[in-house]
C-alpha positions in Angstrom: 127.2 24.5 52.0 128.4 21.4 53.8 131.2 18.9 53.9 129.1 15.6 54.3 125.4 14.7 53.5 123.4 11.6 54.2 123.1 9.2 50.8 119.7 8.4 52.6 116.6 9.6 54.2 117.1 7.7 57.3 120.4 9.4 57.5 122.2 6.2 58.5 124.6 6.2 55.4 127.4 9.6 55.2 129.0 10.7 52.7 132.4 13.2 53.0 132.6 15.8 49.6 136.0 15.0 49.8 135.2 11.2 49.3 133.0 11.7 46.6 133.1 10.0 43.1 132.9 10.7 40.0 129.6 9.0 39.9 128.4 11.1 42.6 128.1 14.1 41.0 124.6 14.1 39.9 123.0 11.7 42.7 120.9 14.2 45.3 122.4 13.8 48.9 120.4 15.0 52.5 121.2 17.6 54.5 123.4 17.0 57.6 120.6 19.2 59.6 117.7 16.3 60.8 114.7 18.6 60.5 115.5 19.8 56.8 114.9 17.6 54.0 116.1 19.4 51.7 118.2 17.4 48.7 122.0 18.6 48.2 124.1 17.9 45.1 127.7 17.8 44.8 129.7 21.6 43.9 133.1 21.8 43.0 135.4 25.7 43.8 136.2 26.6 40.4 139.8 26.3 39.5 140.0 24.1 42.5 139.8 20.3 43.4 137.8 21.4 46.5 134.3 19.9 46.7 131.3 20.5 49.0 127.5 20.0 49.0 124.9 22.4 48.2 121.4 23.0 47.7 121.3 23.4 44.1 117.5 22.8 43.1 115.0 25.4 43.6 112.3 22.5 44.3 114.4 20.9 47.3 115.8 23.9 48.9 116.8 24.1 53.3 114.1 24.9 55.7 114.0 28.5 57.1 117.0 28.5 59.1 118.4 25.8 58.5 122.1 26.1 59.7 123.2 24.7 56.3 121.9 27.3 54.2 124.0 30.2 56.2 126.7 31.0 55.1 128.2 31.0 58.9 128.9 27.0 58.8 131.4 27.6 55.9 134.5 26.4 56.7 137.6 25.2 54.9 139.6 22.3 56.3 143.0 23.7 54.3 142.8 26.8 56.5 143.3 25.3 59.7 146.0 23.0 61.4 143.6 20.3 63.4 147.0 18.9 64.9 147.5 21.9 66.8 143.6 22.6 67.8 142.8 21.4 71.6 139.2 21.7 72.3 139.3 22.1 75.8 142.1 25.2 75.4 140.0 26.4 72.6 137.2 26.7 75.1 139.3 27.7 78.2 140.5 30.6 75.5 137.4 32.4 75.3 136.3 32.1 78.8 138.8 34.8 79.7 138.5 38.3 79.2 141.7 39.0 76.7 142.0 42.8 76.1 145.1 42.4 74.4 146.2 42.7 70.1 145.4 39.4 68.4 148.3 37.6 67.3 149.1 38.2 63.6 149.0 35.1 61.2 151.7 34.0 59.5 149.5 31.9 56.8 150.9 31.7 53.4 147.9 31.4 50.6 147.9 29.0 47.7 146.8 29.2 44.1 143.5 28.2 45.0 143.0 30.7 47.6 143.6 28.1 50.6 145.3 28.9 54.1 147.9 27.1 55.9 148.8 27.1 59.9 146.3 28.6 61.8 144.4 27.1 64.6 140.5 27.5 65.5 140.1 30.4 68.3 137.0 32.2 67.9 133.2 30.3 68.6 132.3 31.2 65.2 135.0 29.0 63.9 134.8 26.0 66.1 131.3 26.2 65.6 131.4 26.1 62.1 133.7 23.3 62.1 131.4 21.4 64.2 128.5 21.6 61.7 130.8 20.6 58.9 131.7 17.1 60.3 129.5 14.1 61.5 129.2 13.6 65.1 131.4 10.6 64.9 134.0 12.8 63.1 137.5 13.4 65.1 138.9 16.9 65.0 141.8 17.2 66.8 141.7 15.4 70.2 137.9 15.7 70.3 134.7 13.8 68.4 133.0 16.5 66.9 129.7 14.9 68.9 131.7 15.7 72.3 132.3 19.2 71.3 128.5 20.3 70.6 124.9 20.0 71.4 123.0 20.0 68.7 120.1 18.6 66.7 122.5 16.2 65.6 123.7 15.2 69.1 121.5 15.4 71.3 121.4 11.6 71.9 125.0 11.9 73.0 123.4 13.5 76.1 120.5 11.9 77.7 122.0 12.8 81.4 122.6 16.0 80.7 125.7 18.7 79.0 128.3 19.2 81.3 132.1 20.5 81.1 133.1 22.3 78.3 130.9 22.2 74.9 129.4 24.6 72.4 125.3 24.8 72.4 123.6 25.5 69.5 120.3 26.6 71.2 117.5 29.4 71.3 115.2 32.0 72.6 111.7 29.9 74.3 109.9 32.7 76.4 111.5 35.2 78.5 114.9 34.8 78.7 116.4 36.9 80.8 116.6 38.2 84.7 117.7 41.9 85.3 117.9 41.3 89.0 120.0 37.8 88.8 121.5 39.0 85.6 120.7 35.8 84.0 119.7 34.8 80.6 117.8 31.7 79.3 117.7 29.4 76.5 116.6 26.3 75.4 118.3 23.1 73.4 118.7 21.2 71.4 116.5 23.7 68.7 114.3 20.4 67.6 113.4 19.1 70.5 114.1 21.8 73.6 114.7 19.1 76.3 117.7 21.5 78.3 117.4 24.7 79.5 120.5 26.7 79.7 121.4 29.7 82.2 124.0 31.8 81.3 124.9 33.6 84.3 126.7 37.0 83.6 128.1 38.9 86.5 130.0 42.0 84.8 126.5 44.4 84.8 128.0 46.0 81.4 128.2 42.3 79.7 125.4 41.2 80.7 122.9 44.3 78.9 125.3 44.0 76.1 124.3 40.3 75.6 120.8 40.4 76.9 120.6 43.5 74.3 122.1 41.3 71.2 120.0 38.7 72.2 116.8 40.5 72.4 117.5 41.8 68.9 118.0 38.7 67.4 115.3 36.3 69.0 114.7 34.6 65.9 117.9 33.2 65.3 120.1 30.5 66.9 122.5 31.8 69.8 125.6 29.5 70.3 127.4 29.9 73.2 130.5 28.4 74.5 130.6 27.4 78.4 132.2 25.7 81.1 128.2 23.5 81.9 127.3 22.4 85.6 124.0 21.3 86.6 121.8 23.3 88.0 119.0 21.2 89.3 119.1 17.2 90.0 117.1 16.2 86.7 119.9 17.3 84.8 117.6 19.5 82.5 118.2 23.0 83.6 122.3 24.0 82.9 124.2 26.7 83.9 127.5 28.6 82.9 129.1 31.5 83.8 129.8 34.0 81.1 133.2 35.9 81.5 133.1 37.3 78.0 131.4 38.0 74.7 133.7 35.8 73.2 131.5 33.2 74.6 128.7 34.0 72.3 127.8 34.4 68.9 124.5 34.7 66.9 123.7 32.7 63.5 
């Protein structure tokens, strides 16, 4: 499912589900995602005037792991309140260990199963709101481009990621350092042109990650960092990880 498609190939034209017409509905659309080519058409919730874009068609379905075919990336703009959503705090958030009882919701649902007044906290929920948005998009305080690397941004970065930002990225290799308690991965998943340290220095977090990672080398690992250089081409990145929080597999 996504929230915007491409009305052409060359993905220069977008399209937002909520923007879409009548005359829309049976036109094919492209996937956000720049490696899939898949076609999407326009779905509707039933019972609801929500619409999104799906891969409908068994001939023109998402290339094997394509981000848009998992059901991860779903989100729902009604459930969240993106006037109170900071990016940076967001980020700041999960770089600290919090052992403490998550704050209860006080969310009130509507006949169409819809939230109200929560704000993004978790990676999986920034991330997700991130893939559901064009680069050029504004969520918040932030363009959703400044907020991730991604096959879709990576040209927002030819110097390098640094500060805070969410990487979509992978396993390329060994990828990790028992005596440095390091791991490694590559992005942007297309085109690997930044390799990514995340350097772990709690002994018990870092097997617990390099342990989840190991058993799930095929899929995408996004992590959420603070990003310095590590080197002086800009290429290699590094982050200290203070918390699982920080990651989460797709």
């Amino acid at each position: 499912m996504a929230n915007y498609a491409y009305r052409d190939k060359e993905r220069r034209y977008i399209i937002l589900a909520n923007e879409a017409l009548e005359e829309d509905r049976n036109k094919s659309f492209y996937c956000p995602n720049p490696r899939c080519n898949s076609k999407l058409f326009i779905c509707a919730v039933d019972g609801c005037r929500k619409t999104y874009f799906r891969a409908t068609k068994s001939a023109y379905k998402h290339i094997a792991n394509c981000p848009y075919a998992n059901s991860a990336v779903i989100f729902d703009d009604n459930e969240y309140n993106r006037a109170t959503f900071s990016f940076e705090n967001a980020i700041q958030n999960l770089l600290v260990e919090n052992n403490s009882k998550p704050v209860m919701s006080d969310s009130k649902s509507t006949s169409c199963g819809e939230y109200i007044n929560h704000t993004l906290r978790t990676i999986r929920q920034i991330y997700s709101m991130c893939k559901q948005f064009p680069p050029n998009y504004s969520y918040g305080n932030e363009k959703i481009g400044k907020m991730i690397l991604d096959d879709r941004t990576a040209y927002w970065y030819p110097k390098g990621v640094f500060g805070f930002k969410i990487i979509e990225s992978c396993v390329n290799g060994r990828f990790y350092d028992n005596d440095k308690n390091e791991i490694y991965l590559v992005a942007p998943i297309a085109n690997p042109n930044y390799h990514f340290i995340l350097s772990i220095p709690d002994i018990n977090l870092y097997r617990k990650i390099r342990n989840m990672v190991f058993e799930n080398k095929d899929k995408f690992i996004i992590v959420a960092g603070q990003w310095n250089s590590s080197k002086a081409d800009g290429r290699t990145i590094k982050s200290i990880i203070h918390s699982n929080k920080q990651i989460t597999i797709i």
